[in-house]
N, C-alpha and C positions, 0 to 999 in steps of 0.2 A: 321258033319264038321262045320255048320253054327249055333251060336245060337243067337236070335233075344232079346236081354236084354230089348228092346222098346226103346221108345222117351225119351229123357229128353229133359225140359224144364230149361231155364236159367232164375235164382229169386238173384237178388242183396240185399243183407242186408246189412246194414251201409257200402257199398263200396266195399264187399266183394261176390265173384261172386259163387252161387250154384247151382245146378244142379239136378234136381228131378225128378224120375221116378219112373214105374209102382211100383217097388219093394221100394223106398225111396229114397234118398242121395246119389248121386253119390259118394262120398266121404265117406260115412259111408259105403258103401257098400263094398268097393276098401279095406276100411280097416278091413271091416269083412270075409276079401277071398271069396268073394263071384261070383266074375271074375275068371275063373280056366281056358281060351281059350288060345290058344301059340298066336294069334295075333289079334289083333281088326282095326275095320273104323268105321266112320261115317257116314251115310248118311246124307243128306240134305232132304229137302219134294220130290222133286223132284227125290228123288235114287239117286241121284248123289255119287260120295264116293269123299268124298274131307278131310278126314283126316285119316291117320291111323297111329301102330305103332304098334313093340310087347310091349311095356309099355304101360299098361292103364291106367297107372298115367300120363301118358305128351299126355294126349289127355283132349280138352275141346269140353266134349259129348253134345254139344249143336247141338242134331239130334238124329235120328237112331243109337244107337250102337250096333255094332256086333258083335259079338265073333268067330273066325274061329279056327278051331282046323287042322293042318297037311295043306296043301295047300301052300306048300312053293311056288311052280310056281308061284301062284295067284301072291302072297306076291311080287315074285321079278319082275312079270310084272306090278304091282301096280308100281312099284319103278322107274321100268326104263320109264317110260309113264308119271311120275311128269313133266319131262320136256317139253311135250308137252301136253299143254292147251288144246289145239281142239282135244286131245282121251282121254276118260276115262271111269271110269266103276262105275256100279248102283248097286244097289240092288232092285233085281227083285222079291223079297218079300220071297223067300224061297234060295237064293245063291244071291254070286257078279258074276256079267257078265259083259264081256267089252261089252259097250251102242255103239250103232251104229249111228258115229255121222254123218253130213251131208258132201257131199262131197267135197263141197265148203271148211269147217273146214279142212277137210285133205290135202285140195292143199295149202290151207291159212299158214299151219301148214310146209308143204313141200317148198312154198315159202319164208320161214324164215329161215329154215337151208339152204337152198341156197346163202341169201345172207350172212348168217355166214359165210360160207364156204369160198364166196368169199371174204369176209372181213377181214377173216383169213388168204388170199392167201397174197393180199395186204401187211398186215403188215409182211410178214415174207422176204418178195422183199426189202421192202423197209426200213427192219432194226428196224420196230416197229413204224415208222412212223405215227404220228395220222391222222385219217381222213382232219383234217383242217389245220394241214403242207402240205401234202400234195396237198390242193387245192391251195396253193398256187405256186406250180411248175412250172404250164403254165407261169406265168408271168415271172417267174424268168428267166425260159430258154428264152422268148423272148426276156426279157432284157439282156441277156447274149450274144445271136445274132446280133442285135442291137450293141452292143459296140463293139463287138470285129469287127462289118461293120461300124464302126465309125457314125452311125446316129441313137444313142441313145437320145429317150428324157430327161427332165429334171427327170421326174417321173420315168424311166427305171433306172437312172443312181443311183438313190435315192435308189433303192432297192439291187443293188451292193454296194452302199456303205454303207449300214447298217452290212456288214457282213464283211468289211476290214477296220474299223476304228482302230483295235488294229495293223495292217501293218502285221501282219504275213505273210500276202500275198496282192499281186497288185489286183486291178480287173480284169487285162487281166487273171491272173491265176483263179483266182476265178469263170470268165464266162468260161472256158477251164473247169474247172473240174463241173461245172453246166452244162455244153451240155451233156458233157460225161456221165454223169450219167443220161441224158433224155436219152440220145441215148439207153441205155441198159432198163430204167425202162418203158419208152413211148411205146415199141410195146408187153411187155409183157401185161401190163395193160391194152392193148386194148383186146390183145388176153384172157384175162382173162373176160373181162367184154361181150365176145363173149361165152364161155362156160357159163355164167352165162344166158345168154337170149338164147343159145340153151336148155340148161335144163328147165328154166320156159316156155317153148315151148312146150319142153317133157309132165311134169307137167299138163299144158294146157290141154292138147290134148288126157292124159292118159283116158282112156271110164270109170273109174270108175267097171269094173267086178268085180277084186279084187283089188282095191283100196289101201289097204296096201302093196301087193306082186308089185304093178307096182309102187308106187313113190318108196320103198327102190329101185327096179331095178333103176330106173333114180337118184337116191338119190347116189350111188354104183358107176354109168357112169360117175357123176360129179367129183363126187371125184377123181376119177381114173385120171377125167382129168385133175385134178388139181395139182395132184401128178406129172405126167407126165412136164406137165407146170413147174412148179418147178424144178423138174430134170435139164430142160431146160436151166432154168434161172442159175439154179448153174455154167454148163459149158461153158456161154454164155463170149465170149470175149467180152469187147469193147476196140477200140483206148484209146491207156496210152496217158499219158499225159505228156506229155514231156513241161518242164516249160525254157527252152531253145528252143523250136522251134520259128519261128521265127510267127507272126501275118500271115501272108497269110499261112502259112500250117496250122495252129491250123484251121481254118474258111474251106480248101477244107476237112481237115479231119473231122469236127463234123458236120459242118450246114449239 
């Protein structure tokens, strides 16, 4: 199943990069059939497997190359494990085996799909919204409260009127549909960044036995909740905004 081709070593000639092992030339060899494996990797000194492919022409064997014949599992858990950094797998001198990485790595590793997920959650609320519009929202809604309670400062007013100088609309209207849309996005976002620190809790906390089988379980919980969360958000009413109400009802109904 495994055959061990050896090391090659990487020799630059006038600019141009080769590859030399027990047997000769990487590239003399690729073109003499002399690779007949259905898929290869490479190791590093360390075993590591940090490249592979069924083409052993779009591999640069600068390492351990190996030849695998049949092991498509291997192949496709090779594949789906690129995306995380902190698991992967060695060459244990006679097979590849997933390397048992430290525990730390796998929460570290567990801790970043987390806050994808919830980064994920975020932009789907709020229409795509980037991280850095959105930091701006607190202000805006409390300059939005502020006028519509007639004791806006000069700077509050300033950032209302960056967004009705073309008149399409008043700033009364513009703070009226800036509440409204706190009102609906502000308790989900909280309740979202609550799943988010109950799961790195989980995380936390998990004892490490089987370490893979308990963050997918928390990995699975999160999501689930976040699914649900959403659900949520989709059926969530907030007060319409009626651009004919008068100033004292727009202010009992958003503040």
């Amino acid at each position: 199943m495994f055959t061990d081709y050896g090391i090659f070593e990487r020799v630059d000639r006038d600019g141009v990069a080769y590859f030399g092992g027990p047997a000769g030339d990487f590239y003399d060899l690729q073109a003499g059939e002399a690779f007949d494996s259905d898929w290869y990797a490479v190791a590093e000194a360390s075993g590591r497997i940090f490249h592979f492919s069924r083409d052993v022409g779009r591999l640069a064997p600068e390492g351990r190359l190996i030849g695998v014949t049949g092991a498509d599992d291997l192949f496709a858990e090779l594949t789906a494990h690129q995306a995380h950094p902190n698991r992967w797998h060695e060459w244990s001198g006679s097979e590849i085996v997933r390397a048992s990485a430290p525990l730390e790595a796998w929460k570290a590793d567990a801790y970043a799909q987390a806050k994808q997920m919830h980064a994920a959650f975020l932009s789907q609320i709020t229409g795509g919204a980037t991280p850095e519009e959105r930091d701006t929202w607190p202000a805006k809604a409390d300059a939005a409260r502020a006028h519509l309670a007639g004791a806006a400062s000069a700077a509050q007013d300033a950032i209302l009127d960056g967004e009705t100088q073309d008149g399409a609309r008043t700033k009364n209207d513009l703070a009226a549909v800036v509440l409204s849309n706190d009102k609906r996005y502000r308790p989900f976002a909280g309740r979202a960044r609550g799943v988010l620190s109950a799961h790195n809790t989980a995380i936390n906390a998990a004892p490490g036995a089987d370490i893979e089988a308990e963050l997918e379980a928390a990995r699975a919980e999160c999501a689930a909740a976040y699914e649900a969360l959403l659900a949520e958000f989709a059926t969530y009413e907030t007060p319409e905004v009626n651009v004919s109400d008068t100033l004292e009802a727009r202010v009992k109904a958003l503040v």
